[in-house]
C-alpha positions as CSV (number, residue, x, y, z in Angstrom):
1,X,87.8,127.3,106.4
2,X,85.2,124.9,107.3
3,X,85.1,122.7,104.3
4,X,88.7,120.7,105.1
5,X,87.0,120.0,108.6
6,X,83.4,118.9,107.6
7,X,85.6,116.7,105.0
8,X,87.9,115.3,107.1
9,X,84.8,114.1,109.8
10,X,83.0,113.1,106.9
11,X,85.9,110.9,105.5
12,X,86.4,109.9,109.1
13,X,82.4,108.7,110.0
14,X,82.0,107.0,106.7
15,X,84.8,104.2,107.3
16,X,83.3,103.8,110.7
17,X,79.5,104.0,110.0
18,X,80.2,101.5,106.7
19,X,81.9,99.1,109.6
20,X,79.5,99.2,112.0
21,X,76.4,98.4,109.7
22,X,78.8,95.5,108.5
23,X,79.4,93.8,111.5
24,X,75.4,94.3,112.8
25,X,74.6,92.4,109.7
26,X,77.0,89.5,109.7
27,X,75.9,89.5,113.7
28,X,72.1,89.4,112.4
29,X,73.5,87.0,109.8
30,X,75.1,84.8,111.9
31,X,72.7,84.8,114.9
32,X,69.7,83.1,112.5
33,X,72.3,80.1,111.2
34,X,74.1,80.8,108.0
35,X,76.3,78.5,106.7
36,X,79.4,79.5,108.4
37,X,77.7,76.9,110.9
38,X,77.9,79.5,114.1
């Protein structure tokens, strides 16, 4: 009875987690002049 929970978090941090190393990089990106011209 523990699997559908352990999947559901899993399917619920991996969105998040994919997201949050996203927008760190495009911040890191950004921050050092790329050619969106920020």
């Amino acid at each position: 009875m523990v699997e559908p929970l352990l999947c559901g978090i899993v399917l619920g941090l991996v969105p998040i987690t994919i997201l949050g190393l996203f927008v760190s990089a495009y911040n890191q990106y950004r921050r050092q002049g790329g050619v969106f011209g920020g």
